[in-house]
Backbone bond lengths (Angstrom), bond angles and torsions (degrees), N, CA, C in turn:
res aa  C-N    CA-C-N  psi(-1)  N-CA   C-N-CA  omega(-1)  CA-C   N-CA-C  phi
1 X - - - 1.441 - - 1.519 108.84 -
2 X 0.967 124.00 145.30 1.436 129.92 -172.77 1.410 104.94 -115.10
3 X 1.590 122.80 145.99 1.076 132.21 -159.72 1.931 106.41 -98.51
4 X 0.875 116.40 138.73 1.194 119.94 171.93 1.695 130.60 -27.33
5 X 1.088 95.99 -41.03 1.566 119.87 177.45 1.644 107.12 -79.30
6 X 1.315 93.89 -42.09 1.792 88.24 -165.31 1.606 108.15 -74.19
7 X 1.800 128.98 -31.25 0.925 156.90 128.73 1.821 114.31 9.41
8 X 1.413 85.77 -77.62 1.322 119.28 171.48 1.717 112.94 -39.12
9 X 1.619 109.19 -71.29 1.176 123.39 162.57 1.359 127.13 -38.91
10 X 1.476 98.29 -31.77 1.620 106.54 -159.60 1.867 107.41 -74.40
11 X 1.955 90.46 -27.78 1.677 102.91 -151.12 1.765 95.12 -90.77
12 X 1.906 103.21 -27.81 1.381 121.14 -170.49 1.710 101.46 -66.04
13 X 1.371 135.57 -40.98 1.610 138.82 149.36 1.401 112.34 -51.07
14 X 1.260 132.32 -47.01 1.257 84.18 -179.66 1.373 121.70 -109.79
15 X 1.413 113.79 25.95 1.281 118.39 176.32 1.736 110.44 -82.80
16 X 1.712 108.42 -39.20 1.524 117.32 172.90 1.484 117.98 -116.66
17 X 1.468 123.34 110.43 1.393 124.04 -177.65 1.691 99.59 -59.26
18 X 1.162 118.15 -24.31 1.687 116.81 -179.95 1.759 109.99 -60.34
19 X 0.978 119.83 -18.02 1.297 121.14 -170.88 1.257 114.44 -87.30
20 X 1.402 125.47 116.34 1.363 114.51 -173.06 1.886 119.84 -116.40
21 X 1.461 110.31 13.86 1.337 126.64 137.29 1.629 117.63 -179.91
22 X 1.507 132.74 141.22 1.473 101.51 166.09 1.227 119.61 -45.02
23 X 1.424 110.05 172.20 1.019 124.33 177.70 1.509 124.46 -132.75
24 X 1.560 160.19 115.91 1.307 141.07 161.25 0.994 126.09 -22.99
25 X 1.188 95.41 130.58 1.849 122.94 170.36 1.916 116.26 -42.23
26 X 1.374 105.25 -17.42 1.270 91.38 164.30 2.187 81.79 -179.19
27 X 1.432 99.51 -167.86 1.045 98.57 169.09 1.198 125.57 -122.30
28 X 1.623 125.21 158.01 1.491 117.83 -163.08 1.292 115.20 -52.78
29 X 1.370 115.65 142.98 1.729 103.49 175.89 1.624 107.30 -69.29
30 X 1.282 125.86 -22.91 1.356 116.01 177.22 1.708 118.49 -68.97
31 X 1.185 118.61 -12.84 1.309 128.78 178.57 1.249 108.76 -89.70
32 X 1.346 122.06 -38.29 1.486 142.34 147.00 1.630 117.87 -26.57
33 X 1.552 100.51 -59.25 1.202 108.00 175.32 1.433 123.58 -60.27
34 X 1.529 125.54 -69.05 1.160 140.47 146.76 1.431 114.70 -0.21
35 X 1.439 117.63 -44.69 1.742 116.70 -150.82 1.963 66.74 -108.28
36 X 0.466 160.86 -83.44 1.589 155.23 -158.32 1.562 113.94 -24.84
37 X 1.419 97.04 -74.23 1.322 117.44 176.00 1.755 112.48 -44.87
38 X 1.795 121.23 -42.24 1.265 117.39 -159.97 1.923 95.73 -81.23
39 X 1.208 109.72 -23.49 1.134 123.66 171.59 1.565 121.69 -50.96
40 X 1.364 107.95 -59.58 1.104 116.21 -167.36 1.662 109.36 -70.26
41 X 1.755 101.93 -20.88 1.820 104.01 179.86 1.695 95.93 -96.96
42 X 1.097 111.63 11.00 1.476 101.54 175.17 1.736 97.20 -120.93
43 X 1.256 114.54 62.75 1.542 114.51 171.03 2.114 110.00 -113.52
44 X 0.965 94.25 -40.74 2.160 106.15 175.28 1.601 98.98 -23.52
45 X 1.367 99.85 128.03 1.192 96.90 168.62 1.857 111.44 -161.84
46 X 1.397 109.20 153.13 1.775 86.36 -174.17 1.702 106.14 -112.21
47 X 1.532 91.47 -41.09 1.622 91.68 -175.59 2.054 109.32 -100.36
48 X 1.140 141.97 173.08 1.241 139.91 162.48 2.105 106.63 -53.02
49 X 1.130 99.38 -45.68 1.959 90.40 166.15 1.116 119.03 -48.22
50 X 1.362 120.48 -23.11 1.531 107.07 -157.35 2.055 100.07 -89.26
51 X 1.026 116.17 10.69 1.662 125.19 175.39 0.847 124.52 -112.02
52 X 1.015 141.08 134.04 1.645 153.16 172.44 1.513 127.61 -124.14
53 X 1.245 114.86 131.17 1.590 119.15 156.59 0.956 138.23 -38.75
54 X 1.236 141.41 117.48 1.474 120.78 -177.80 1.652 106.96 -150.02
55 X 1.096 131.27 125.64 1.163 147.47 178.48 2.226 110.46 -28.73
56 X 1.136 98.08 131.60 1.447 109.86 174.20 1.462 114.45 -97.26
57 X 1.149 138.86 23.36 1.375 169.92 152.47 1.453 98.14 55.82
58 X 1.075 118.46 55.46 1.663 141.43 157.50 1.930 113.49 81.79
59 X 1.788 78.55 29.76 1.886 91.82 172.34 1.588 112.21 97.97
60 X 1.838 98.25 4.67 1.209 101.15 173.92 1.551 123.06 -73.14
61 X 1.339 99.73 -15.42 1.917 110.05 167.51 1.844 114.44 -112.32
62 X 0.866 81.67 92.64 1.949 97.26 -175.34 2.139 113.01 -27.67
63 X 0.519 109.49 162.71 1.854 133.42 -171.26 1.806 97.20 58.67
64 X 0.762 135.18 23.90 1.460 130.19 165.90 1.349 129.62 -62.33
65 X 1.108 135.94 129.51 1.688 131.51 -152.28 1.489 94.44 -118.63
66 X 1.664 130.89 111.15 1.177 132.51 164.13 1.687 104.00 75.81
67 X 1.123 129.40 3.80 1.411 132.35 -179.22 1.499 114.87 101.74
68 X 1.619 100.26 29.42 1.569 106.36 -170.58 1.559 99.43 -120.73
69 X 1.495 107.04 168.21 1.532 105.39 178.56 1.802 85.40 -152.30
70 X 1.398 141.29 173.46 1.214 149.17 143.07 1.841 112.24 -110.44
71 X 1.135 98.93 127.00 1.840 108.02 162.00 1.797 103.65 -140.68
72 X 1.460 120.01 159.47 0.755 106.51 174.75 1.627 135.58 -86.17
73 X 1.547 123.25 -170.64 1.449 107.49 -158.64 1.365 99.68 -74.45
74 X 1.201 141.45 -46.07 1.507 138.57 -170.26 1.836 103.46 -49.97
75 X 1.258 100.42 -58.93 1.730 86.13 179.10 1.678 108.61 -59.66
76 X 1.498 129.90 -33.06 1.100 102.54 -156.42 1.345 106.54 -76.67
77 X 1.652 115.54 -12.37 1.820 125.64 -161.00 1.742 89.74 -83.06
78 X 1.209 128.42 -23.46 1.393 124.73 -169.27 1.703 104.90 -37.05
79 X 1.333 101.51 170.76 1.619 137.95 162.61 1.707 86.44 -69.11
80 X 1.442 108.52 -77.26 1.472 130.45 -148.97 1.677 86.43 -43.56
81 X 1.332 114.47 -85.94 1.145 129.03 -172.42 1.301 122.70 -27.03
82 X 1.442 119.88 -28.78 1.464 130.05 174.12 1.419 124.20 -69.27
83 X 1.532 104.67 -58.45 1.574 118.05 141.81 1.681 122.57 -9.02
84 X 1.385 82.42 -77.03 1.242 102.75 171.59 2.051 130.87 -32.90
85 X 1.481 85.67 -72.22 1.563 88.90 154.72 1.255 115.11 -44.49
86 X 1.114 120.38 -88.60 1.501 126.81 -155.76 1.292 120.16 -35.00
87 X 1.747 124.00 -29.31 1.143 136.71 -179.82 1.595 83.49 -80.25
88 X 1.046 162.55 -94.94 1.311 168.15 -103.17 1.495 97.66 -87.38
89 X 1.204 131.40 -45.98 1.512 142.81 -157.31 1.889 81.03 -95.81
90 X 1.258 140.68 -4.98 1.071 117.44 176.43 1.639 105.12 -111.74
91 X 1.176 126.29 19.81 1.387 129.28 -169.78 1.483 106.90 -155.68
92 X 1.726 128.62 -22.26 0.836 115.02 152.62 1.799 151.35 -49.25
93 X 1.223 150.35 138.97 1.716 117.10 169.45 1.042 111.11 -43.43
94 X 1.687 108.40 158.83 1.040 104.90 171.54 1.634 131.76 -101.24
95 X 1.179 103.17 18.64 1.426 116.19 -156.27 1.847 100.38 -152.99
96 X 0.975 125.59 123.63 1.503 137.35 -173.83 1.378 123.23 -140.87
97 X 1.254 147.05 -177.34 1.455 139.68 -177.83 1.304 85.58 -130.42
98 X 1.251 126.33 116.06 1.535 139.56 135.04 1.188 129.64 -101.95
99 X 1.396 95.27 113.15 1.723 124.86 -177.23 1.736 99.14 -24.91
100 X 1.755 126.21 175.92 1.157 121.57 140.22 1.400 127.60 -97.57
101 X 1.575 125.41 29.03 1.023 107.94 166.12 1.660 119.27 -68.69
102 X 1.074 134.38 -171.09 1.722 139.98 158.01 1.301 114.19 -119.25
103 X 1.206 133.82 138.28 1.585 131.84 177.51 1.744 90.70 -83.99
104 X 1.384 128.75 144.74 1.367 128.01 165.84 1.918 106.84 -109.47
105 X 1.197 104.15 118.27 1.300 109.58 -149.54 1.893 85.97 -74.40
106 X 0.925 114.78 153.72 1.224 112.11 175.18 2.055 113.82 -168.49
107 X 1.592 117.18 152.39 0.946 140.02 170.86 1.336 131.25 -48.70
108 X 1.095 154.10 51.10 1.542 147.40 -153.37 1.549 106.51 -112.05
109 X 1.618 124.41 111.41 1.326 116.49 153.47 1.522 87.21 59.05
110 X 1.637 136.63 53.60 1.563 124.99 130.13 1.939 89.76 91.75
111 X 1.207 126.15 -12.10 1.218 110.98 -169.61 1.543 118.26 -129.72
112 X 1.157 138.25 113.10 1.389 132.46 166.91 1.519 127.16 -31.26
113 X 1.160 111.46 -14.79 1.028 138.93 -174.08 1.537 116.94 32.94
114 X 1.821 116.71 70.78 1.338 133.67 178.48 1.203 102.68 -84.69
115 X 1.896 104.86 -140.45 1.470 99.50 -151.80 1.707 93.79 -100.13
């Protein structure tokens, strides 16, 4: 028996060749959690290089400014962190309004100062 949702998916492919899989209605809050938490241990930083921008996957990771978040570069270059995305970018929308401001990632007192 096939589930309503999967159904859904099944009819949503072949109705639009643009579609290249459903997607969830939102993403787990535990995956949520995870990308928060790795964040928050990936803030250390000494010089303004050591931070980076990185997308809040359309507000799916909370304190994000305009669709921005800061962690620093070692977490963002991770294995973990990559993971990470990919699960998020597969459950996030895909489409969001981000302002034009820019967050300028920067060094203050040892911390990137994310979420």
């Amino acid at each position: 028996m096939t589930s309503g949702r999967a159904f859904g998916c099944a009819v949503a492919a072949l109705v639009s060749l643009a579609l290249g899989a459903c997607k969830a209605d939102s993403c787990d809050p535990a995956l949520v959690d995870v990308a928060v938490t790795f964040m928050k241990e990936h803030q250390s930083c000494v010089v303004n290089e050591d931070c980076v921008v990185v997308p809040d996957f359309c507000e799916t990771l909370p304190h994000g400014d305009c669709g921005q978040l800061v962690m620093n570069r070692e977490g963002n270059a991770s294995a973990k962190w990559a993971d990470i995305t990919k699960e998020l970018k597969e459950c996030a929308p895909d489409e969001c309004t981000v302002c034009g401001a820019a967050i300028v990632a920067s060094c203050t007192n040892g911390s990137c100062n994310g979420p």
